[in-house]
C-alpha positions, 0 to 999 in steps of 0.5 A: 055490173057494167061501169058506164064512163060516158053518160049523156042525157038530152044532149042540144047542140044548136047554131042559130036556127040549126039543131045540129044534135036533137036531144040524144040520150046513150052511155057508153060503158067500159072495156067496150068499142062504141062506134058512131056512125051516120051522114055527113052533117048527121050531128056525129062529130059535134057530138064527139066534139063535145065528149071531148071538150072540144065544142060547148053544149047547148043544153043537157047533161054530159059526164066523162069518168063521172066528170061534167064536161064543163066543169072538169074540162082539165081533168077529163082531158088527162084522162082521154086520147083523142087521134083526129081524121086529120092527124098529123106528126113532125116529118123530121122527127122519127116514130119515137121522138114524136111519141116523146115530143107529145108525151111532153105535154103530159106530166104523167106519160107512158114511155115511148118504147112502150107504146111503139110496141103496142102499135108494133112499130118495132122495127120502126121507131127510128125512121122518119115519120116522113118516110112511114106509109099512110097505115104506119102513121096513123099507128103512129097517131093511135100511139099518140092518142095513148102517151098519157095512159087514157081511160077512154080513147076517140078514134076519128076515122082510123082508116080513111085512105088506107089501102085494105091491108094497112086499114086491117093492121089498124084494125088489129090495133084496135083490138089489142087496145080493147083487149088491153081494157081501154074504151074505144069511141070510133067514128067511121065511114066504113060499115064493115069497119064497124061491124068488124070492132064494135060492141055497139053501134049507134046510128046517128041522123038528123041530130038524133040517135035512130038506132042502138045496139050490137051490130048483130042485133042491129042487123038481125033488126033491120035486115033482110036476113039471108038473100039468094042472088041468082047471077045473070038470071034472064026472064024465064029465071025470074018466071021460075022462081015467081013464089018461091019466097016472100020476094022475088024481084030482079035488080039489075042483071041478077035476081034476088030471092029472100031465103025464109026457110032452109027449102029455098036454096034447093027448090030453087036450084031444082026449079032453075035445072029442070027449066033448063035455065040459063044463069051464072052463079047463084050465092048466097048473101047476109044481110050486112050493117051498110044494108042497114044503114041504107035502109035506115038514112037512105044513103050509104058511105063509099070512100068517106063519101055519101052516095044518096039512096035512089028514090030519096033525097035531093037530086 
């Protein structure tokens, strides 16, 4: 049977007239990756504020480890590791007396030596922190996030400003955790980040939960399925293929053809040949977790920031 660790039920946050969090149910069971994701001022972090005894509630019920968060805010907090968006260390401090110095906070604690080698920073452990890149600090942070042995683990934008290598280094950390039976809440604005780490994901908008489930089912839900985008396709490309599938349409210099069954790709390649017609590539296109989100928020998250929908929303 699956253990559930976090439970919340009819979750309220409000700030005077502003429902922040609308009456939000989901668990969150052990060993699994849960991943929140939604806009800016969706209600995400107020609610992993609150998970982590961070911020009150209005009203609702939210137990950690079985605990309620109001009642066992102490207990809880020696049982969760928290690596905020703006994690922050001792320059002058090398990787290892950090891990120390925070450690200290904790009667109960991992030794440094081995949470330098969870996060693979070895090789590392006495260089100033000062001197680590923007990838080897946030390990450093998700080591920290660990000195006291925690059950559950919140991960508050690991990657945002990495560069893709280091971003995919955390990801491998991220993943030995798991592997290591620790639950993992991770809040990012990097869809393929999620798609990637998570068991489940839960889409968050206007204070409520839109959407639930693995990133698979999500999709296989919500998306298109499999697109054909045929490259600088001119006019008569678009003529060509008028009825080959139940959509056809151009956007911008390409045209994107729904692939409803496995006759499409060839039909088309033959159609466009014996018009002898011009085009650059054609590829074939999965339908991704940020198609979903944008079909679902009308936004979509570039870079930590929100790019509306054409169509929807304020101009």
């Amino acid at each position: 049977m699956v253990e559930s660790v976090i439970t919340v039920q009819g979750l309220v946050k409000r700030y005077g007239d502003l429902t922040a969090v609308d009456h939000i149910d989901f668990e969150v069971f052990r060993g699994e990756v849960f991943s929140m994701l939604g806009p800016n001022g969706a209600g995400k972090t107020t609610t992993v504020e609150i998970m982590e005894c961070l911020r009150t509630k209005t009203d609702g019920d939210v137990t950690i480890l079985g605990m309620d968060i109001e009642r066992k805010v102490r207990d809880i907090k020696k049982r969760i590791g928290v690596l905020p968006q703006d994690f922050n260390a001792f320059d002058l401090l090398t990787v290892k007396e950090n891990i120390e110095y925070f450690g200290g906070m904790f009667k109960h604690q991992l030794p440094a030596d081995d949470l330098i080698e969870i996060v693979n920073l070895g090789e590392k452990r006495d260089v100033y922190f000062k001197n680590l890149s923007g990838g080897l600090k946030q390990r450093v942070g998700v080591a920290i996030s660990m000195v006291n042995d925690p059950d559950i683990i919140f991960l508050d934008e690991p990657t945002t400003g990495l560069d893709p290598v280091a971003r995919r280094e955390v990801w491998e950390v991220i993943k030995d955790l798991k592997s290591n039976g620790k639950t993992i809440i991770l809040t990012t604005h990097y869809m393929e980040e999620a798609e990637v780490l998570s068991d489940r994901v839960g889409i968050i908008d206007r204070g409520k939960f839109i959407t639930m489930g693995s990133p698979n089912d999500i999709i296989d839900r919500y998306g298109t399925g499999t697109t054909m985008v045929v490259r600088g396709g001119d006019g008569s490309a678009l003529e060509k293929l008028q009825g080959l599938s139940s959509k056809v349409e151009r956007k911008g210099n390409d045209i994107v053809v729904n692939v409803d069954s496995k006759d499409v790709l060839p039909e088309a390649i033959m159609r466009l040949h014996e018009g002898d017609v011009h085009y650059e590539e054609i590829m074939l296109r999965r339908s991704t977790l940020e198609d979903v989100f944008l079909t679902l928020t009308g936004k979509r998250l570039e870079n930590g920031e929100e790019v509306k929908k054409k169509g929807r929303g304020k101009k």
